[in-house]
C-alpha positions as CSV (number, residue, x, y, z in Angstrom):
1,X,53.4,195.6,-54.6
2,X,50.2,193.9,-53.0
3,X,48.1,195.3,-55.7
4,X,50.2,194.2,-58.1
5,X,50.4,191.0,-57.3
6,X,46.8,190.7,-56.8
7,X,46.0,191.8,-59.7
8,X,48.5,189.3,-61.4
9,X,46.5,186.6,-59.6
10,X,43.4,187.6,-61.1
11,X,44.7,187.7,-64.7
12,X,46.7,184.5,-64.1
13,X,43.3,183.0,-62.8
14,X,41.5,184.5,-65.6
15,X,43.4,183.1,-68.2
16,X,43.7,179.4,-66.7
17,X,39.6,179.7,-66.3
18,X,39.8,180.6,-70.3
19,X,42.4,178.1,-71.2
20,X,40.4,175.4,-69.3
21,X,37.4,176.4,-71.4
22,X,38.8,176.4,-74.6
23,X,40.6,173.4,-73.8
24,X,36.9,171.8,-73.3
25,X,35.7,173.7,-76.5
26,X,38.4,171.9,-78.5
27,X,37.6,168.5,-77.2
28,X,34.3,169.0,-77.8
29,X,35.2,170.0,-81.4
30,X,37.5,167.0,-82.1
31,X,34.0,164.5,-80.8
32,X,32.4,162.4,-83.2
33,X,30.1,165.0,-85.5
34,X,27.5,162.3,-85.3
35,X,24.3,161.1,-84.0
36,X,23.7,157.6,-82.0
37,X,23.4,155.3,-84.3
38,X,20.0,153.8,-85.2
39,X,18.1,151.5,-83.3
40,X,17.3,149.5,-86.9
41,X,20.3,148.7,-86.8
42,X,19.9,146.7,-83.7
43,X,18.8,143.3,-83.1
44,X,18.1,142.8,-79.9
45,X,18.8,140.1,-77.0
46,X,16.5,137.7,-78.7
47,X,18.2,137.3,-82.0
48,X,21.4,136.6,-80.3
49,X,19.7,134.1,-78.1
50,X,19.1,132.0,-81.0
51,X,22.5,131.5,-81.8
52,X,24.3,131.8,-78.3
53,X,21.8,130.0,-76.1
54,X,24.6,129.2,-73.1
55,X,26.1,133.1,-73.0
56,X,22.4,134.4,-73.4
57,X,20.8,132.0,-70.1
58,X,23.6,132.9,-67.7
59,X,24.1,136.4,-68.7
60,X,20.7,137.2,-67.5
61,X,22.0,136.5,-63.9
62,X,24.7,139.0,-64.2
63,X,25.1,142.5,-62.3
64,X,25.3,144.1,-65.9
65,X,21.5,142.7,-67.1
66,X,20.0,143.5,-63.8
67,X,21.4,146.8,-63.6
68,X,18.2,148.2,-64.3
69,X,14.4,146.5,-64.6
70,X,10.7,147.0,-64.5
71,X,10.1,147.8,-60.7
72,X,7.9,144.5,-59.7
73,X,7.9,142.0,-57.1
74,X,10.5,140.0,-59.0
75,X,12.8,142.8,-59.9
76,X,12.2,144.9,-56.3
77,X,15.2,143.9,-53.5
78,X,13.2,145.9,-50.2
79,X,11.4,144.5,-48.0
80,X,7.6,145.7,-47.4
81,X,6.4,143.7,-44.6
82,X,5.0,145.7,-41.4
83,X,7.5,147.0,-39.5
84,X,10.4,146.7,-42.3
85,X,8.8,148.9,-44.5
86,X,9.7,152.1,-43.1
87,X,12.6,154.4,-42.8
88,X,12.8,156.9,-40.2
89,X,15.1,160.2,-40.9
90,X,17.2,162.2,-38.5
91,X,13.8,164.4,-38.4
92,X,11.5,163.2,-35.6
93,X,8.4,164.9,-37.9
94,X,9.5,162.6,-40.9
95,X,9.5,159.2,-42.2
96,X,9.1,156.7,-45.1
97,X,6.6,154.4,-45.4
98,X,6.8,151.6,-48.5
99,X,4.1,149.7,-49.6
100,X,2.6,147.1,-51.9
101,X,-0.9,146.4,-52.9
102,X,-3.2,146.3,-56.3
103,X,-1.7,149.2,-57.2
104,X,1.8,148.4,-57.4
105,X,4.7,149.9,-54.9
106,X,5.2,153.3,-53.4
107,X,7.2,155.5,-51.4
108,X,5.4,157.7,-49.3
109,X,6.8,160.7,-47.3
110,X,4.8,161.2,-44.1
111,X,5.4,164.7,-42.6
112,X,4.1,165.8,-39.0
113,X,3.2,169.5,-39.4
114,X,1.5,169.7,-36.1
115,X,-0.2,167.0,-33.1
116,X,-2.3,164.9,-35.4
117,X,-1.8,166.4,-39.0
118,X,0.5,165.5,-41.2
119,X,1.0,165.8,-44.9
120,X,2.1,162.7,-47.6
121,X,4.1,162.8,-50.7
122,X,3.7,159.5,-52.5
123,X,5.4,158.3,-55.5
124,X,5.3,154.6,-57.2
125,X,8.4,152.4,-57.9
126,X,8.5,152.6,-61.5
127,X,12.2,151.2,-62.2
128,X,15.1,149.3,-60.1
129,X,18.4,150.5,-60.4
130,X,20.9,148.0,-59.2
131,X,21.0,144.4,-58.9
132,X,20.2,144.1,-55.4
133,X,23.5,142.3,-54.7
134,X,25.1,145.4,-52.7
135,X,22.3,148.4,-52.7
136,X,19.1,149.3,-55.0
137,X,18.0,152.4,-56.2
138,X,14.4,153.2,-57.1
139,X,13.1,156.0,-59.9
140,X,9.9,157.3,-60.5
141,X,8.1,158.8,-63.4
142,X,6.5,162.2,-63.3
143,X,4.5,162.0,-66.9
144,X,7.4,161.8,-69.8
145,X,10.3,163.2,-66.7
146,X,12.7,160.4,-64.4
147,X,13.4,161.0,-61.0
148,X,15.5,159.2,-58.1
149,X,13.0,158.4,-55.2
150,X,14.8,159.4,-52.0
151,X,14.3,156.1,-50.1
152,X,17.3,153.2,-51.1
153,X,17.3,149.4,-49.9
154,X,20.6,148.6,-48.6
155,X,21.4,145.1,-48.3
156,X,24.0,144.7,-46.0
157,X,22.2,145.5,-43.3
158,X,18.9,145.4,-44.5
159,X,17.5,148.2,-44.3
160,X,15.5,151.4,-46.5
161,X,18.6,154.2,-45.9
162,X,18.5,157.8,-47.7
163,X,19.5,157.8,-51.6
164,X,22.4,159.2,-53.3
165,X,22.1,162.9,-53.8
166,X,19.1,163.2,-50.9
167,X,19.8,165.0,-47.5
168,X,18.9,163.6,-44.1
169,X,15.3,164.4,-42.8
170,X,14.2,166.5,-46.2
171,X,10.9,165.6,-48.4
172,X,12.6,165.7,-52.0
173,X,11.2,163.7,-54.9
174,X,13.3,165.8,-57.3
175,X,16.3,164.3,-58.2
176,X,16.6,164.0,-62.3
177,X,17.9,161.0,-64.0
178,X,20.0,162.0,-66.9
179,X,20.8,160.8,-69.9
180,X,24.2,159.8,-68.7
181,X,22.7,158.2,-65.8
182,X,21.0,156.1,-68.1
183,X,24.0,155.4,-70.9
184,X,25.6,153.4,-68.0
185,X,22.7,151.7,-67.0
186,X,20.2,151.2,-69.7
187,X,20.4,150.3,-73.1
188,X,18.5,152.7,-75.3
189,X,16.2,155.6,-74.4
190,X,15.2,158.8,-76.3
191,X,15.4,162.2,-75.2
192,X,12.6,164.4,-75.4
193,X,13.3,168.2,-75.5
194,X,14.1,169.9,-71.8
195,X,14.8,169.6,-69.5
196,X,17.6,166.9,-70.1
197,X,15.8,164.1,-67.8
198,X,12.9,163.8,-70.1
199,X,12.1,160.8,-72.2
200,X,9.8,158.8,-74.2
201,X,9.1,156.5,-72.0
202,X,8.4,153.8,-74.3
203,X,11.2,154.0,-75.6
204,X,12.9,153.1,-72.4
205,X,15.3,149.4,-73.1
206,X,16.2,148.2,-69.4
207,X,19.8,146.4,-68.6
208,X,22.9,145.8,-70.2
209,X,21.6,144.0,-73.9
210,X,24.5,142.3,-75.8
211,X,25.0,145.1,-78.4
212,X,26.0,147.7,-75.9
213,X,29.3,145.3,-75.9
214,X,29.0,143.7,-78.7
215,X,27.8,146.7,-81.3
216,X,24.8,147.0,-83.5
217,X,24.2,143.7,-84.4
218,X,21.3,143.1,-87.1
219,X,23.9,142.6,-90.2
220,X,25.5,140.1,-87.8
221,X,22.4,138.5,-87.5
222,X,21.5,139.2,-91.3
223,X,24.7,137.4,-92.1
224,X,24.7,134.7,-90.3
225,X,21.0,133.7,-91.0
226,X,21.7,133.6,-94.7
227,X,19.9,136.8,-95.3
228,X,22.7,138.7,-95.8
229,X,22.4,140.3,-99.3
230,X,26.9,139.6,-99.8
231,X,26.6,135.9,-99.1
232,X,24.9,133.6,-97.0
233,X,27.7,131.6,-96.1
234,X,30.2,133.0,-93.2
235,X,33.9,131.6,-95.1
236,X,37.2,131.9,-92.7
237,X,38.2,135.1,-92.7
238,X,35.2,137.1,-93.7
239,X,34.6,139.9,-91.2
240,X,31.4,138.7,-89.2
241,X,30.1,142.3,-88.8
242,X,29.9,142.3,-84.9
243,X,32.3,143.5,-82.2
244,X,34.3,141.2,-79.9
245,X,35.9,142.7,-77.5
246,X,38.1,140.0,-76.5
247,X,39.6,140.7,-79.8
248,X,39.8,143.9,-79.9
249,X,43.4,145.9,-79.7
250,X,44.2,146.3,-75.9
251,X,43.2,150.2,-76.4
252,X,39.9,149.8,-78.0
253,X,39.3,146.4,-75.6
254,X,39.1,148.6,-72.4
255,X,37.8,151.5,-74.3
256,X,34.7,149.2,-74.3
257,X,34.4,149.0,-70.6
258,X,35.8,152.4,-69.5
259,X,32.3,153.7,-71.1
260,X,31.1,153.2,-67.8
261,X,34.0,151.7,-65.4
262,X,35.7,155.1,-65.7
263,X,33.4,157.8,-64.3
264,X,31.3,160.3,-65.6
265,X,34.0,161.8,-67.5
266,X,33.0,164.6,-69.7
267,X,30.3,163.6,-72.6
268,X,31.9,164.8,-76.3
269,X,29.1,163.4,-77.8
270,X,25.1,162.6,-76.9
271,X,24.5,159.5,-74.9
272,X,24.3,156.1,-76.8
273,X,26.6,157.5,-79.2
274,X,30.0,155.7,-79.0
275,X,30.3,152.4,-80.5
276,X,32.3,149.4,-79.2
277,X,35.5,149.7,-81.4
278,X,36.0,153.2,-81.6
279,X,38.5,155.5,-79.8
280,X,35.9,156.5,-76.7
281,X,38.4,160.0,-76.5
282,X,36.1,160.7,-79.5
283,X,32.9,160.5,-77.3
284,X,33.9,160.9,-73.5
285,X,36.9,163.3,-72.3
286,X,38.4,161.1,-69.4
287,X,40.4,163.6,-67.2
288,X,43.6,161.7,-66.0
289,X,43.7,161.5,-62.2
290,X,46.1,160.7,-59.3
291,X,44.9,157.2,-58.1
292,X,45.7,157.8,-54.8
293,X,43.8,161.0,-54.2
294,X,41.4,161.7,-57.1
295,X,40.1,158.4,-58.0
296,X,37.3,156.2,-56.7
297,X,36.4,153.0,-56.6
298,X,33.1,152.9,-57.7
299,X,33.5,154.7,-61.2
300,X,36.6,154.9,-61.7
301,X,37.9,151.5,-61.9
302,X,39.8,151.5,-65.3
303,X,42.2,154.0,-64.0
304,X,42.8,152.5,-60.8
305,X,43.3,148.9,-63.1
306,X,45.5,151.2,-65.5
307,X,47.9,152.2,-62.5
308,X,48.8,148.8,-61.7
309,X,52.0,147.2,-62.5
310,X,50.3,144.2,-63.6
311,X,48.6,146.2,-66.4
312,X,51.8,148.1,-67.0
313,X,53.8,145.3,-67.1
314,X,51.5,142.9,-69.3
315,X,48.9,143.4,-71.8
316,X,46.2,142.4,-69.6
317,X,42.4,143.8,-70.2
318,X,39.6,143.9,-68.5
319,X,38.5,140.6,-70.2
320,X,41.5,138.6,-69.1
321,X,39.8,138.1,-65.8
322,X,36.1,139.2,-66.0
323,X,34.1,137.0,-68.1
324,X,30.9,139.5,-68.4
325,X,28.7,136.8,-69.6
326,X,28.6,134.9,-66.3
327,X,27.4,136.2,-63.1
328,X,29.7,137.7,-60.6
329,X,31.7,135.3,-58.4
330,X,33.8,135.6,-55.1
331,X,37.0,136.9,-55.0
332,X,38.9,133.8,-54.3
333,X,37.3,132.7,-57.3
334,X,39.7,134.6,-59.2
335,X,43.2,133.9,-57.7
336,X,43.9,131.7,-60.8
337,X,44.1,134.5,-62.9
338,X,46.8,135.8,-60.6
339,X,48.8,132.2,-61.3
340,X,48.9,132.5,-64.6
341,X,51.5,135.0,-64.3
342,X,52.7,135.0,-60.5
343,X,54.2,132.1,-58.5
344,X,52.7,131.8,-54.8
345,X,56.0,131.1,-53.6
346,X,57.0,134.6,-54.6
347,X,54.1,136.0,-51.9
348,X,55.7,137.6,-49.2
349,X,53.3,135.8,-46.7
350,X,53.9,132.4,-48.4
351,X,56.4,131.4,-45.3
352,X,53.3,131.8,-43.3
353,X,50.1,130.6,-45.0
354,X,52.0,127.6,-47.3
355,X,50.3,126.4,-50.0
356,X,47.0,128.3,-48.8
357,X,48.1,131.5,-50.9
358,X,46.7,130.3,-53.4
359,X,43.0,130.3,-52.7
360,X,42.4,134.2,-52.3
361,X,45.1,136.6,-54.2
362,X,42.2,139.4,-54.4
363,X,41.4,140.4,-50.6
364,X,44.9,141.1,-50.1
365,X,45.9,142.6,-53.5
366,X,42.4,144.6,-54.7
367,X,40.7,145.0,-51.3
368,X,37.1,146.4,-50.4
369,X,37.3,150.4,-49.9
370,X,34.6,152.6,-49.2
371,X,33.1,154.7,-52.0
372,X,33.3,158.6,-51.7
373,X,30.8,158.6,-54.5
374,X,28.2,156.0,-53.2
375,X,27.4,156.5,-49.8
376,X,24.0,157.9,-47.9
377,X,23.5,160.1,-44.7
378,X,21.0,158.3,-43.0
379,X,20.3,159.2,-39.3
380,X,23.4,161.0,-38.8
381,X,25.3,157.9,-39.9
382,X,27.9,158.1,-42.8
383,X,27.5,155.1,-45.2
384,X,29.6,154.2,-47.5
385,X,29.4,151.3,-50.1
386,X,32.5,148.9,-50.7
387,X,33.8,148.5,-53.9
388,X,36.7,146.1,-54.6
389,X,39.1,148.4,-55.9
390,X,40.5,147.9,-59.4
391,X,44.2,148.9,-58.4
392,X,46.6,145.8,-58.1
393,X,49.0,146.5,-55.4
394,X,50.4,145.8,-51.7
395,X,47.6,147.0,-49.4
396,X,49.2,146.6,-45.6
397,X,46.3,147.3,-43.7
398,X,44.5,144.1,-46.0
399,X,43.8,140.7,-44.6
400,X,43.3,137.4,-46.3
């Protein structure tokens, strides 16, 4: 009976391991049979500057156009002054030292192999991932191939910690950035042939540009200018031949943001491909999670959002409250969105705060949590970063 049962286990296994793959094989099948779409059919920021001066000036002070930059003394969040400039690791033999000169910056591993010798890995800081509002990460180029460096500023306590993905008290210089990486915080890039982290690096378009929400935009611009070989003159009505997500169906709104708000998902489709407006199903499988187990805050904010009963009860998107053109604001900030639909009076801590309800709805209803995807082991210390999460509820344990 044992045996037979076992051997029931392993078929039943078997076949759930080969429904499971075939389930993949026929998402994959159903994705877009297409290529990203060209970049001559882009305009780029400065053509939309012409016409949207306000949106363009503060949108280059958001979280989304500083995700990624040139690594410089502008762009760069660490300190390199003596004495802040280096990291020490859980191994006594090993630490980082960053620096800054004529040259540029660099990350250099110092490793004690014995009294008085020690060997030194240095790499330069070739691109800044991150605003520097909560952490930065730094990657390198290695000829035409992206890597993570291992050394990351973190800026609530300011201080260089480990990076994502790096263990404690190793010299590693080898993690690869991959196009995925990149979709989420880049704009354009083109692969080279493998391995998948390579690229031509001039190629490489930093941030969040206006057409990675907005679409391809050149027969906007084309249009609008006058240029536009149908007419020159835009008459009510007339599609305008660029995306707004605003006013987009609810669906194909958050589509827009669950690119990247959403997790890694699994790619249907090469990087750059999707297209604001389209079904994203078509270009990233999205695996459906329980919120209170599976999900995290950090990249998977969309679900968390679409648990909520103020999604499910309205038809609320990701635009009603964020307004991605303007830089990121405090959380009391956005209590007036909550008024628009809920009373203060019907708070159940109204009888004890009053009127002050009203000024911070978001600490106690979308709280900071620690990110199980975002955190570093440095010195035998867990860290984890907050992330507000996206799911609208009663949180006991929060404060306001």
């Amino acid at each position: 009976m044992v045996r037979t049962f076992a051997a029931l286990l392993v078929v039943a296994v078997a076949a759930w391991v080969t429904m499971a793959a075939q389930s993949s094989s026929a998402r994959r099948a159903k994705a877009a049979a297409t290529a990203p779409p060209s970049r001559d059919l882009y305009a780029g920021d400065a053509a939309c500057q012409k016409c949207h001066e306000a949106e363009f000036a503060t949108y280059q002070t958001t979280g989304h156009h500083l995700t990624s930059q040139v690594a410089d003394a502008h762009s760069i969040a660490g300190k390199f002054d003596a004495g802040a400039n280096i990291f020490k690791t859980s191994n006594p033999f090993l630490f980082f030292r960053m620096t800054a000169d004529a040259d540029g910056y660099h990350q250099t591993a110092v490793d004690t192999i014995s009294p008085g010798k020690s060997v030194e890995v240095t790499e330069r800081f070739d691109v800044t991932v991150g605003s520097g509002r909560k952490a930065q990460t730094y990657l390198y180029w290695k000829g035409n191939t992206l890597f993570e460096l291992p050394v990351t500023w973190w800026v609530a306590s300011g201080q260089w910690i480990n990076s994502p993905g790096y263990e404690d008290g190793n010299v590693r210089f080898d993690r690869p950035i991959y196009p995925r990486c990149l979709e989420c915080h880049g704009s354009y890039f083109e692969s080279q042939p493998p391995p998948p982290s390579r690229y031509l690096k001039s190629s490489l378009v930093l941030g969040i540009e206006c057409e990675r929400c907005h679409g391809p935009g050149k027969a906007h611009v084309a249009l609008y200018s006058g240029a536009h070989p149908a007419k020159a003159v835009v008459t009510p009505g007339q599609a305008t031949l660029i995306v707004n997500p605003a006013k987009l169906p609810r669906n194909r709104s958050v589509d827009t943001c669950a690119l990247c708000h959403a997790g890694l998902g699994e790619p249907l489709a090469p990087a750059l491909s999707y297209v604001p407006g389209e079904a994203l199903e078509k270009y990233l499988h999205i695996p459906k999670m329980d919120p209170d187990l599976a999900v995290d805050v950090h990249g998977n904010q969309v679900q968390l959002l679409q648990s909520s009963r103020c999604y499910l009860g309205s038809q609320m998107t990701c635009v009603t409250c964020h307004n991605v053109h303007e830089p990121q604001r405090d959380a009391a900030a956005f209590s007036h969105y909550c008024l628009d639909c809920h009373k203060a009076q019907q708070c159940g801590k109204y009888a004890t705060m009053g009127e002050a309800i009203r000024k911070d709805c978001v600490d106690c209803h979308m709280p900071l949590r620690k990110s199980n995807a975002l955190f570093s082991e440095s010195n035998q210390q867990m860290l984890q970063l907050p992330v507000r999460t996206h799911r609208i509820a009663v949180y006991k344990d929060a404060t306001p």
